[in-house]
DOTORFI-950326 format. One line per 4 residues: number of its first residue (from 1); for each residue x, y, z of C-alpha. Coordinates in Angstrom, 1 decimal, always signed. Layout:
DOTORFI-950326
NUM> X/Y/Z | ...
end
This chain:
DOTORFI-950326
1> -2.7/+15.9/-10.9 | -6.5/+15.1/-10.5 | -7.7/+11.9/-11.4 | -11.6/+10.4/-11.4
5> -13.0/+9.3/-8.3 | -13.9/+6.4/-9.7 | -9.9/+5.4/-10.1 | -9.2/+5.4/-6.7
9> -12.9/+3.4/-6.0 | -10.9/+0.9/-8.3 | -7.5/+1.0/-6.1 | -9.7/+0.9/-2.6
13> -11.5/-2.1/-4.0 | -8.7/-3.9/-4.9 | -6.9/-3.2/-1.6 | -10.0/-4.4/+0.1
17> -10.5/-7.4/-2.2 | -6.4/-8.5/-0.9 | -7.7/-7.8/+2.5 | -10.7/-10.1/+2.3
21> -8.9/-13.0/+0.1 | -5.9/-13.0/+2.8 | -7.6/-12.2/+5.7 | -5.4/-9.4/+6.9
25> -6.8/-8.1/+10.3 | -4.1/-6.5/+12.2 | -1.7/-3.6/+11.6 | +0.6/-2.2/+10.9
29> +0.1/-4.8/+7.9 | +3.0/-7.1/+7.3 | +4.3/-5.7/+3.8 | +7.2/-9.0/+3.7
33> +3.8/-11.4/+4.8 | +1.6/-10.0/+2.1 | +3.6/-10.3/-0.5 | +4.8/-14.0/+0.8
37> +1.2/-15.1/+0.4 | +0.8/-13.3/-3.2 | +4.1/-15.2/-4.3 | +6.4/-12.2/-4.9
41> +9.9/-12.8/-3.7 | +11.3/-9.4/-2.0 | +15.3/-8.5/-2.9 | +16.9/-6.0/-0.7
45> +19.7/-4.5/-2.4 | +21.8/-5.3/+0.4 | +21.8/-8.4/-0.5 | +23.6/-7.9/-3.3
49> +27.4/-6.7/-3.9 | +28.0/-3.2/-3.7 | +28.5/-2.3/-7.7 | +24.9/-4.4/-8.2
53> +23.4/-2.6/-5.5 | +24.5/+0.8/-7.1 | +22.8/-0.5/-10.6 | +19.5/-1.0/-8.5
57> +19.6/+2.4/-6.9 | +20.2/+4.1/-10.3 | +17.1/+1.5/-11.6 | +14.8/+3.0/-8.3
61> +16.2/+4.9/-5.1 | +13.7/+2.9/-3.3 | +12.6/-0.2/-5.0 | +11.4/-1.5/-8.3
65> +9.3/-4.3/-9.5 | +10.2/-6.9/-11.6 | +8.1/-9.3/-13.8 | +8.9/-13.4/-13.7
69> +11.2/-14.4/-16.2 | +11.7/-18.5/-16.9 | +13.8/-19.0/-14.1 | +12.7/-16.2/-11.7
73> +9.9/-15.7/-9.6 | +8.4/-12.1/-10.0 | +10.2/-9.9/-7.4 | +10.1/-6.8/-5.9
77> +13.5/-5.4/-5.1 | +13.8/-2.5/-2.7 | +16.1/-0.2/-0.8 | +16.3/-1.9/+2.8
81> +19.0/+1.4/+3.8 | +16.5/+4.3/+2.8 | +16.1/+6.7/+5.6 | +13.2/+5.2/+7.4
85> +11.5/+1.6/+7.6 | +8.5/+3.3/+7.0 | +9.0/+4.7/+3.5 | +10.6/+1.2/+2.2
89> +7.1/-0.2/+3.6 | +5.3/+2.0/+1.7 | +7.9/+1.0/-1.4 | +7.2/-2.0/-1.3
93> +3.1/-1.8/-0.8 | +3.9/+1.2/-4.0 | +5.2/-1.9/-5.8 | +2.7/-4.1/-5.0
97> -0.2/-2.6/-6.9 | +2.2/-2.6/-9.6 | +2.6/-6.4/-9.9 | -1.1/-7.3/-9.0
101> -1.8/-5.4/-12.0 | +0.6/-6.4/-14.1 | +1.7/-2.9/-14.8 | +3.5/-3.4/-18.1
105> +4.7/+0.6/-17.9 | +6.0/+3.1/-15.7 | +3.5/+6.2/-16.1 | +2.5/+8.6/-14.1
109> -1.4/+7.2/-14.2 | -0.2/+3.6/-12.6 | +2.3/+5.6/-10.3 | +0.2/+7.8/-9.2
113> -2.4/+5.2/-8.4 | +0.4/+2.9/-6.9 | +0.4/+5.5/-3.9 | -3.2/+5.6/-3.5
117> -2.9/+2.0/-3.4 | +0.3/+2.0/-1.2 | -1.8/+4.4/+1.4 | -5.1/+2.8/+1.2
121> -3.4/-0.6/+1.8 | -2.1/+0.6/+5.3 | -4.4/+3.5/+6.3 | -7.6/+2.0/+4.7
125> -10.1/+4.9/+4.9 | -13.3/+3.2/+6.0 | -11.2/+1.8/+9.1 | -9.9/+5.0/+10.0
129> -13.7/+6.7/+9.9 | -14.8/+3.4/+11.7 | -11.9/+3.5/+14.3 | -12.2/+7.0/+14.9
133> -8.8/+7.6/+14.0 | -8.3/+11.2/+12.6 | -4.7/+12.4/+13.4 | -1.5/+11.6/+12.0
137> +0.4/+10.6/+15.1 | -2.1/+7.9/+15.5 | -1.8/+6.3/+12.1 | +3.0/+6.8/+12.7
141> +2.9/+5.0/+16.1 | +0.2/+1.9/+15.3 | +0.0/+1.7/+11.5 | +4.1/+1.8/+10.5
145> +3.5/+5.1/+7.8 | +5.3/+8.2/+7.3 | +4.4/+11.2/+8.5 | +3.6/+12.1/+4.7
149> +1.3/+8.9/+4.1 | -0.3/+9.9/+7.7 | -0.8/+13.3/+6.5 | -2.1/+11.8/+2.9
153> -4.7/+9.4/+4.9 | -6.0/+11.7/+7.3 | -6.7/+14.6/+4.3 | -8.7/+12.1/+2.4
157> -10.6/+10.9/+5.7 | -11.3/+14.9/+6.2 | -12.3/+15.4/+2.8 | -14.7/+12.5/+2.4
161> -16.3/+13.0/+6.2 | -17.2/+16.2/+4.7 | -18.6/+15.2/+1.7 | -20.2/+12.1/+2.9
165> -20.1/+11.7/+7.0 | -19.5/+8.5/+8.6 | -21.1/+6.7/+5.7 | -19.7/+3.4/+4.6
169> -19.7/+2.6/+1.1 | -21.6/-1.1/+0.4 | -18.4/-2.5/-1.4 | -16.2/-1.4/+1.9
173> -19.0/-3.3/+4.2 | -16.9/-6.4/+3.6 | -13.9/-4.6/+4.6 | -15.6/-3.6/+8.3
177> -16.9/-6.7/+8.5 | -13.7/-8.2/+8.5 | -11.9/-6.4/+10.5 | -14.9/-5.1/+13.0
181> -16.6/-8.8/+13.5 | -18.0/-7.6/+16.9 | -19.6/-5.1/+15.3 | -23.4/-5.6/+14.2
end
């Protein structure tokens, strides 16, 4: 479904605003780091007995998010035997956006916006114009994505080169000036 550009501006700037404030620089960025350093504790469901792991996999197949109660800390619990590291990255990154903010509802709006978010945050798209980067392989071997999220990231970089170039947006400046400091 199409959404308004200025959605996903919203859901770039916040991924940029969690790159600045915790000074990510390298990648593939550390999903289990990140949300360490946002104060989200991460529950595989392996760690749990088999008849509560099958209650999580009926909750989410891949992982879920849940808010802090009195005695919990807000968690994020995920599927650590999906098919592929990669997608239970991008789970968690997914469920990330839903806890930063504070996603009281599953809909299709926040879900759909929770993988622009989940992408952005590990293929972001003024890096990839700024790095050159423009195939999918590329984004698989040194960025940890699937080949769908590759395939995701590398559309939007074709769609906005065309529409806009190599131009960097002023609020992703800060973004390339993080993570390109040699770079005048």
């Amino acid at each position: 479904m199409y959404r308004n550009g200025s959605d996903y501006d919203k859901m770039a700037q916040l991924v940029i605003d969690i790159y600045i404030d915790y000074h990510i620089t390298s990648f593939p960025v550390d999903e289990k780091e990140l949300c360490r350093k946002l104060g989200l504790k991460l529950g595989p469901y392996s760690a749990y007995p088999e008849d509560a792991q099958e209650l999580l996999r009926k909750r989410s197949p891949d992982a879920f998010y849940s808010p802090a109660t009195h005695d919990t800390p807000p968690t994020i619990f995920y599927n650590d035997r999906v098919e592929s590291y990669e997608r239970q990255r991008y789970s968690i990154f997914h469920e990330v956006k839903h806890y930063v903010n504070n996603d009281a509802e599953d809909s299709d709006f926040e879900d759909n916006m929770a993988d622009y978010f989940a992408r952005y945050m590990m293929c972001p798209i003024p890096y990839l114009i700024k790095a050159n980067i423009n195939d999918e392989l590329t984004l698989i071997s040194d960025h940890g994505v699937s080949y769908e999220a590759a395939g995701y990231a590398i559309n939007n970089v074709r769609n906005r080169r065309a529409k806009y170039g190599d131009k960097i947006f002023d609020y992703e400046q800060p973004l390339i000036d993080l993570l390109f400091p040699d770079i005048l």
